[in-house]
DRENDO-1510 file (C-alpha; in Angstrom, 1 decimal, always signed):
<recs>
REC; n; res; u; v; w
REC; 1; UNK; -97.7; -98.3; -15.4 .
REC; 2; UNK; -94.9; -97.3; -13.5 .
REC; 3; UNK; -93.8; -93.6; -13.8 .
REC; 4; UNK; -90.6; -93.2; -15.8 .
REC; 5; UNK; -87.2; -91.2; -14.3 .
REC; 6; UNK; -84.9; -89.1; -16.2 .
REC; 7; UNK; -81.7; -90.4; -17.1 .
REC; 8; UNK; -78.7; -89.7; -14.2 .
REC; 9; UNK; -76.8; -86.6; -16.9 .
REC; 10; UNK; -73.9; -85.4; -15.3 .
REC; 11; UNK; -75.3; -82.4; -13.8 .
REC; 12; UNK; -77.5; -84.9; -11.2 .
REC; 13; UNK; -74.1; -86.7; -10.9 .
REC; 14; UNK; -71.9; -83.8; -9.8 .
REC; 15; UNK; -74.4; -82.8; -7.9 .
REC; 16; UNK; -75.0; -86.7; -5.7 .
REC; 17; UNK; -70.9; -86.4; -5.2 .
REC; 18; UNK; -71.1; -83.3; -3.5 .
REC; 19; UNK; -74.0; -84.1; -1.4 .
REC; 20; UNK; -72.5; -87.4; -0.2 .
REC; 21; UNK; -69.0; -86.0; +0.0 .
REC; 22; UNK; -70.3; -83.7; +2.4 .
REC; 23; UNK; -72.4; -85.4; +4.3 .
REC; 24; UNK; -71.7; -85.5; +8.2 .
REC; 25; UNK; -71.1; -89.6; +7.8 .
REC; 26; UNK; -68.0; -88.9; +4.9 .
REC; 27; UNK; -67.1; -85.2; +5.1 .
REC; 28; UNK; -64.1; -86.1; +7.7 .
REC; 29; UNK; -63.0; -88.4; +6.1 .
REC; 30; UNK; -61.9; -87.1; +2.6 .
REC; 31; UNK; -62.6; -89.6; +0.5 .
REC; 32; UNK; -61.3; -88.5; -3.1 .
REC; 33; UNK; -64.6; -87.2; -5.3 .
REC; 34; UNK; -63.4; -89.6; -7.8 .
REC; 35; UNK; -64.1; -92.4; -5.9 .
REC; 36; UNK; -67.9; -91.3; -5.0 .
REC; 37; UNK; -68.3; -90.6; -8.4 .
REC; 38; UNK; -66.9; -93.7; -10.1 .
REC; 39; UNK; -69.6; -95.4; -7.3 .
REC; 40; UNK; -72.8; -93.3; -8.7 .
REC; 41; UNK; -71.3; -93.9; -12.6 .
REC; 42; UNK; -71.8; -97.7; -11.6 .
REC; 43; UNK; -75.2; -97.9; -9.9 .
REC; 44; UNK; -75.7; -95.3; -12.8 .
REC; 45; UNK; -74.5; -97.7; -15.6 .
REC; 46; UNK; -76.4; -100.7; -14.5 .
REC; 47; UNK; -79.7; -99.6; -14.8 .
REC; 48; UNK; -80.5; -98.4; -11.2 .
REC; 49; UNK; -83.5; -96.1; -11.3 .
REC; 50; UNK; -82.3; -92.6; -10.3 .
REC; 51; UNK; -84.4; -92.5; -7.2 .
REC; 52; UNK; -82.2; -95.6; -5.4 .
REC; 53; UNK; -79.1; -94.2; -6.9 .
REC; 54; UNK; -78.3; -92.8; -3.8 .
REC; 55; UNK; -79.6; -95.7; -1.6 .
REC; 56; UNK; -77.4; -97.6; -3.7 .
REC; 57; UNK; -74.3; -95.6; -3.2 .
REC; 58; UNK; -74.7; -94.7; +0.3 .
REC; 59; UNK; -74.4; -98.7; +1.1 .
REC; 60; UNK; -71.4; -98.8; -1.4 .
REC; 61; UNK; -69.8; -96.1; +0.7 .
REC; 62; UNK; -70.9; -97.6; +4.0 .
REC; 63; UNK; -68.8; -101.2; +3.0 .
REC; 64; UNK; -66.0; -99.5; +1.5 .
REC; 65; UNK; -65.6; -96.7; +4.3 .
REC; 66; UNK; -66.0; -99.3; +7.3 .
REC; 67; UNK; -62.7; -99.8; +7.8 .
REC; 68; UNK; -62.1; -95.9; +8.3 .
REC; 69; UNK; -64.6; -95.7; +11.2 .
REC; 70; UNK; -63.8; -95.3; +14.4 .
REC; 71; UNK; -59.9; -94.7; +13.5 .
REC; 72; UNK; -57.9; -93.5; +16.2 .
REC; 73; UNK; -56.8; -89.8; +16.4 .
REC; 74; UNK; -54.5; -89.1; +13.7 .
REC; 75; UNK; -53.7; -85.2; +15.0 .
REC; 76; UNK; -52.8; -87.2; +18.6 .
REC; 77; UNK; -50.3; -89.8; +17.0 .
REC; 78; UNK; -49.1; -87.2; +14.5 .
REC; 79; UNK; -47.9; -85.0; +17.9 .
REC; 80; UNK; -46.7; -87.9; +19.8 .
REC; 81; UNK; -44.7; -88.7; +16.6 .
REC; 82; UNK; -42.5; -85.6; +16.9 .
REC; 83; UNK; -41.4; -86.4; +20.5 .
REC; 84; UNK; -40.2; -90.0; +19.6 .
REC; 85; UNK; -36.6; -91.2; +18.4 .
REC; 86; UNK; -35.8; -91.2; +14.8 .
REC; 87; UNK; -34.4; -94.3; +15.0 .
REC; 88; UNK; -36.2; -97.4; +13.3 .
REC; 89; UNK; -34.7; -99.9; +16.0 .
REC; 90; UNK; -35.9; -97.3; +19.1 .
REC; 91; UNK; -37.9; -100.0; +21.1 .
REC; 92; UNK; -39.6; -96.6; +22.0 .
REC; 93; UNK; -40.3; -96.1; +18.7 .
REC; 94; UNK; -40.8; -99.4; +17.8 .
REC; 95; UNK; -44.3; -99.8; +20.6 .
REC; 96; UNK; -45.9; -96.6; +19.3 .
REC; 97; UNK; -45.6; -98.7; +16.4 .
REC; 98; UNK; -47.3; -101.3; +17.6 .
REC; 99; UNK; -49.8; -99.5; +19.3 .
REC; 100; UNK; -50.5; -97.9; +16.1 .
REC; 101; UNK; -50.8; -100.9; +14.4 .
REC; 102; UNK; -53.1; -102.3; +17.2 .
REC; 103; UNK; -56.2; -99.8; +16.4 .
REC; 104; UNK; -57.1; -101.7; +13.0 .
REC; 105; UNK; -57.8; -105.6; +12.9 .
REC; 106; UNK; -56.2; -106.2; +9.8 .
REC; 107; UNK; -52.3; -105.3; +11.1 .
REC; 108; UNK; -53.6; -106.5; +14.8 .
REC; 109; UNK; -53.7; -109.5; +13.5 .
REC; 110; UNK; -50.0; -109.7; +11.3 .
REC; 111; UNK; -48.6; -108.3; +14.7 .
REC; 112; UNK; -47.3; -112.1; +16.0 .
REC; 113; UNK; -46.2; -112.2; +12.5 .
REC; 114; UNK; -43.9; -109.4; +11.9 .
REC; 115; UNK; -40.6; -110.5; +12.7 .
REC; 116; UNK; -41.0; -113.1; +10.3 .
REC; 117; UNK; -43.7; -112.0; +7.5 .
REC; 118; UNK; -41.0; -109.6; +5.9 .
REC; 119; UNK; -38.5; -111.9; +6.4 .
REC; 120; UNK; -39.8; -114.6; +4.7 .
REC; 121; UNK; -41.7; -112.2; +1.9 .
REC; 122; UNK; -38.5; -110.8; +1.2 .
REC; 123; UNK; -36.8; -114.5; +0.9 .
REC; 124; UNK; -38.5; -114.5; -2.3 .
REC; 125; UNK; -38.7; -111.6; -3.7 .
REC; 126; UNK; -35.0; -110.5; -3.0 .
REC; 127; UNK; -35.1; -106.7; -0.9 .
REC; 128; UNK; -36.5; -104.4; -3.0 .
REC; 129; UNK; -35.6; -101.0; -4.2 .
REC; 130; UNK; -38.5; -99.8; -4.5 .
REC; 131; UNK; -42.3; -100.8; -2.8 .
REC; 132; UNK; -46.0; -99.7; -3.2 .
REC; 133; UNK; -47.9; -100.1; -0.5 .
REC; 134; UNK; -51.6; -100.3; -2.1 .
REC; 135; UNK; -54.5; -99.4; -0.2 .
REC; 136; UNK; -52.0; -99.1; +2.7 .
REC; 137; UNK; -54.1; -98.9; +5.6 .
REC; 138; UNK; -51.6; -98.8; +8.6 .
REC; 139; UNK; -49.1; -101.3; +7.2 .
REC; 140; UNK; -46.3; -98.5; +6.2 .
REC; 141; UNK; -45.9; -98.5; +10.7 .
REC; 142; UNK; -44.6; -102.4; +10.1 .
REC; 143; UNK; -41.8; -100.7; +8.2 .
REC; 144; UNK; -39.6; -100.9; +11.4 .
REC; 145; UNK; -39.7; -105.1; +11.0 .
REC; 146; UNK; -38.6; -104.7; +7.3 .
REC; 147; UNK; -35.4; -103.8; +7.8 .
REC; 148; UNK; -35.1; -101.8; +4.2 .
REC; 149; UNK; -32.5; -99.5; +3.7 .
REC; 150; UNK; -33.1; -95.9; +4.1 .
REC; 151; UNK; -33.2; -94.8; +0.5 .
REC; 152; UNK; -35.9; -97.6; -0.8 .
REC; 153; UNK; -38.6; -95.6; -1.9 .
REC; 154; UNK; -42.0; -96.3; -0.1 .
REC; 155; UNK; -45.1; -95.3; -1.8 .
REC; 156; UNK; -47.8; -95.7; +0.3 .
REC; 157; UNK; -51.7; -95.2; -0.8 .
REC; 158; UNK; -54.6; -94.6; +0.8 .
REC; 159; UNK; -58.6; -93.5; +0.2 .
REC; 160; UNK; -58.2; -91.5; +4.0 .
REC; 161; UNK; -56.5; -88.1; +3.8 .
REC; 162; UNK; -55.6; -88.0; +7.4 .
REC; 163; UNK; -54.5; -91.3; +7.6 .
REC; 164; UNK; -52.0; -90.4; +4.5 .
REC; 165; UNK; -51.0; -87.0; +6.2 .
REC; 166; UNK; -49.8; -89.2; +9.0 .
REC; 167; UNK; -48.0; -92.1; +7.0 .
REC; 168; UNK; -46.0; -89.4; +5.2 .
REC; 169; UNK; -44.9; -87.8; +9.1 .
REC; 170; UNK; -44.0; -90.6; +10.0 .
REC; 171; UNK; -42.1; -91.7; +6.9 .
REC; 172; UNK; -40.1; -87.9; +7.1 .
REC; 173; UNK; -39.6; -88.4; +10.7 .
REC; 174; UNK; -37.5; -92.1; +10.5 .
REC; 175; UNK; -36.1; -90.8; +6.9 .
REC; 176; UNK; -37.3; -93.6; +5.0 .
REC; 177; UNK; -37.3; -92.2; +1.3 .
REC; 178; UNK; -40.9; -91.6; -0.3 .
REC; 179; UNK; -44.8; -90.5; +0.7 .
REC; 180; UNK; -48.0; -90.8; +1.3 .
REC; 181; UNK; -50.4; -90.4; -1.8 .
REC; 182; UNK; -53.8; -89.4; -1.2 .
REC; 183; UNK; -55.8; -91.7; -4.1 .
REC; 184; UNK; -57.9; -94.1; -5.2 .
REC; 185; UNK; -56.0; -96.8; -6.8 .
REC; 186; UNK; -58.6; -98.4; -8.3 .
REC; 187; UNK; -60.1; -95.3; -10.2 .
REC; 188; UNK; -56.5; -94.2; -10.8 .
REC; 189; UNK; -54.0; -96.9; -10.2 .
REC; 190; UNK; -49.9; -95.5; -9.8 .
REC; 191; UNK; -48.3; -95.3; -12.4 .
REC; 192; UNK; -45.0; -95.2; -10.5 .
REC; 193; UNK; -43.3; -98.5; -11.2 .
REC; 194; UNK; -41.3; -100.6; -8.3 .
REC; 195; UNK; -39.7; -103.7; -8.0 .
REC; 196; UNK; -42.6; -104.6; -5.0 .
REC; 197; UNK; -46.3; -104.0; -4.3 .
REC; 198; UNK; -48.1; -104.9; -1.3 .
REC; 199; UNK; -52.0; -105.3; -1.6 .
REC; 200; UNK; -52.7; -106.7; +1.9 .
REC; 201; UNK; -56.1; -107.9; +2.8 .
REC; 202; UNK; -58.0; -105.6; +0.0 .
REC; 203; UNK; -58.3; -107.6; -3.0 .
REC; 204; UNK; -61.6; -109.4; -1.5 .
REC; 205; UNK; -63.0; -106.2; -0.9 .
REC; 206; UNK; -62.4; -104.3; -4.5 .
REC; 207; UNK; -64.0; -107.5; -6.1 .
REC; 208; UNK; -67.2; -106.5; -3.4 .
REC; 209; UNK; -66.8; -103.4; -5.0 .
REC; 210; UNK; -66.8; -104.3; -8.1 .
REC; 211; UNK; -67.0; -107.9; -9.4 .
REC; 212; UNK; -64.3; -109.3; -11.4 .
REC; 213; UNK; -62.1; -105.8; -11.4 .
REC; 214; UNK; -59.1; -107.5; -9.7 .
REC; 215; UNK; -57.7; -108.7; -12.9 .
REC; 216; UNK; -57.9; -105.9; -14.9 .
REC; 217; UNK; -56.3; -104.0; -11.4 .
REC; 218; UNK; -52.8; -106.3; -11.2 .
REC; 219; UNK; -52.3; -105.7; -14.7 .
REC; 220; UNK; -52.5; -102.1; -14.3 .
REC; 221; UNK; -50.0; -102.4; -11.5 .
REC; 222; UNK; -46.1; -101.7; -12.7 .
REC; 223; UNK; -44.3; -103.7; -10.9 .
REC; 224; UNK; -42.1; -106.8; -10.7 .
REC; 225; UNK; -44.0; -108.3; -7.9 .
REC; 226; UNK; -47.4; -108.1; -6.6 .
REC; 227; UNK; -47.8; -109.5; -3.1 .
REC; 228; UNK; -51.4; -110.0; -2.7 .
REC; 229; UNK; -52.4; -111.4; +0.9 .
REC; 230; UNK; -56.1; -112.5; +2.1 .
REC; 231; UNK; -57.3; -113.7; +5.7 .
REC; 232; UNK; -57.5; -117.2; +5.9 .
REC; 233; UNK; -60.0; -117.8; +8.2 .
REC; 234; UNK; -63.4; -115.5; +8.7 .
REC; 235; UNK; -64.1; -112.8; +10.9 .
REC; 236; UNK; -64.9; -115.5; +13.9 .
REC; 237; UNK; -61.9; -117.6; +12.9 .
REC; 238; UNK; -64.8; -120.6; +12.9 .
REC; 239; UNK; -64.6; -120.7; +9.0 .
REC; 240; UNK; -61.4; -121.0; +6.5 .
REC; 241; UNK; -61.5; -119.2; +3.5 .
REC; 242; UNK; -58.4; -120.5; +2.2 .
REC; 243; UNK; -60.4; -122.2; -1.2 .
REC; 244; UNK; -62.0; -119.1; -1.5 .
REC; 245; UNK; -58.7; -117.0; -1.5 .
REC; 246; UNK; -57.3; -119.3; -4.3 .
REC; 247; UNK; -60.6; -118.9; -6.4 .
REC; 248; UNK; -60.6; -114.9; -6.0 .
REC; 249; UNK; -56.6; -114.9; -7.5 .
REC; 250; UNK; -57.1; -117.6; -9.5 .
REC; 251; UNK; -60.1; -116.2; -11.4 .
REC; 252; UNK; -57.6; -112.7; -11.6 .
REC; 253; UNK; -54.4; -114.5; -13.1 .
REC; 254; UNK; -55.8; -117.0; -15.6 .
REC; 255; UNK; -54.0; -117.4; -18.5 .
REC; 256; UNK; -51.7; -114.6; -17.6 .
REC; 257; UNK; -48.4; -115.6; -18.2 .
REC; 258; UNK; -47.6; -115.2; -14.5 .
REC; 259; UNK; -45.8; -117.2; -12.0 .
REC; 260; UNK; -48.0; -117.2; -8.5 .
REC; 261; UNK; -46.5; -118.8; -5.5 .
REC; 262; UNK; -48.1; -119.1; -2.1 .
REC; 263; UNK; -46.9; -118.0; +1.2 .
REC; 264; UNK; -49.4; -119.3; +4.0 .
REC; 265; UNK; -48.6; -117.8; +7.8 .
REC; 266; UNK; -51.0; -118.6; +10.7 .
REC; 267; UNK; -54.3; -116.6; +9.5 .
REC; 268; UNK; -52.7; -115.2; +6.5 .
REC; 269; UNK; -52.1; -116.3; +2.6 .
REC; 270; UNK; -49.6; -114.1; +0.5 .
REC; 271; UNK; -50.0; -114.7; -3.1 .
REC; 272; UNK; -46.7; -113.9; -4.6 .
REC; 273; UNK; -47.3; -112.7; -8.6 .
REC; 274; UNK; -44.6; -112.4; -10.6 .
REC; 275; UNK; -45.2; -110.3; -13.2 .
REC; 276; UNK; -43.0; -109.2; -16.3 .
REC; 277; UNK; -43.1; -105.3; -16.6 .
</recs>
């Protein structure tokens, strides 16, 4: 007969955040508390026996961290920042940009794209106002191809502290109105409202996370429109995933009464939600 554990109270819980919150692996990278806790409350919730709770969340961590390793050095861009023109058309400005945006696949990849992908994103959804920039990454350095005016608030947010410290320079430094927020937007998603949201290139990843939560997510959104973009081909390029992409968005906006409309770019779908808030 196998030998019974204790139920996961929330003293064992607290005390799993801190240990894995600390850990050599995470500690640099500041990963809200909320967010390792709202991973042991799962593994927790589903029945996992308390000794593979942590084997459990550890891998969680691992997937939804991946991104974050091996990130350039924010203190080094933050200082080479403060030497460069303030001016968004700078071309000096403009290729620290782009080397910025070169470090991570995900904007590597929109980089051919840029002086169109706003363009045309913007064709539909008229310039906005206001824009959240969801699980931001390093998107908010495109802003120089978006050609917003100065005082259209840009939210931009981000699991990585010192990847939001730098967003927020950078958005001070060219004078673009708004900030970088330090959150996890799927344990706590903004309640700031805005004519625009970007969620580039995540949504496949929060339903890895946790099945199914993307619905519940874009309604929890306040906004006018959600742009919601996915690769369309895999990691090797040998396999399109465009059917896949439609399932994932499809399965989110059923029976909403939403009007979705598709933007498809070289190895890139933006789903384009329009929501009434």
């Amino acid at each position: 007969m196998g030998k019974k554990t204790s139920p996961y109270t929330p003293e064992r819980i607290d005390d799993l955040v801190a240990k894995i919150s600390g850990s050599r692996k995470y500690k640099h990278l500041h990963i809200p508390p909320e967010t390792v806790r709202d991973l042991v409350q799962q593994a927790a919730s589903r029945g996992i026996p308390a000794v593979d709770i942590e084997k459990v969340v550890r891998e969680k961590m691992h997937n939804l961290v991946a991104p974050y390793l091996g990130d350039p050095d924010y203190g080094k861009l933050k200082t080479e920042l403060s030497s460069l023109p303030e001016n968004m058309d700078s071309p000096e400005l403009k290729e620290w940009c782009l080397a910025v945006l070169r470090t991570h696949a995900s904007t590597r990849e929109r980089i051919p794209l840029l002086d169109k992908f706003y363009t045309r994103i913007f064709e539909y959804t008229a310039k906005p106002r206001s824009i959240l920039d969801l699980a931001c990454g390093l998107n908010p350095f495109s802003i120089p191809w978006m050609n917003l005016e100065k005082d259209v608030r840009y939210h931009a947010f981000d699991l990585h502290q010192p990847r939001i410290d730098l967003v927020s320079s950078f958005l001070a430094h060219v004078g673009q109105k708004g900030t970088g927020i330090h959150a996890d937007i799927l344990v706590q998603p903004p309640p700031q409202k805005a004519d625009v949201a970007f969620f580039f290139k995540e949504a496949h990843r929060f339903d890895q996370r946790q099945p199914g939560i993307n619905r519940a997510f874009f309604q929890a959104i306040p906004v006018k429109c959600l742009l919601v973009s996915l690769p369309t081909a895999s990691l090797t390029g040998r396999r399109s995933m465009l059917d896949q992409d439609r399932r994932l968005i499809e399965q989110a906006v059923s029976g909403l009464p939403w009007n979705v409309r598709e933007i498809l770019f070289e190895n890139e779908i933006v789903f384009c939600i329009e929501k009434a808030i």
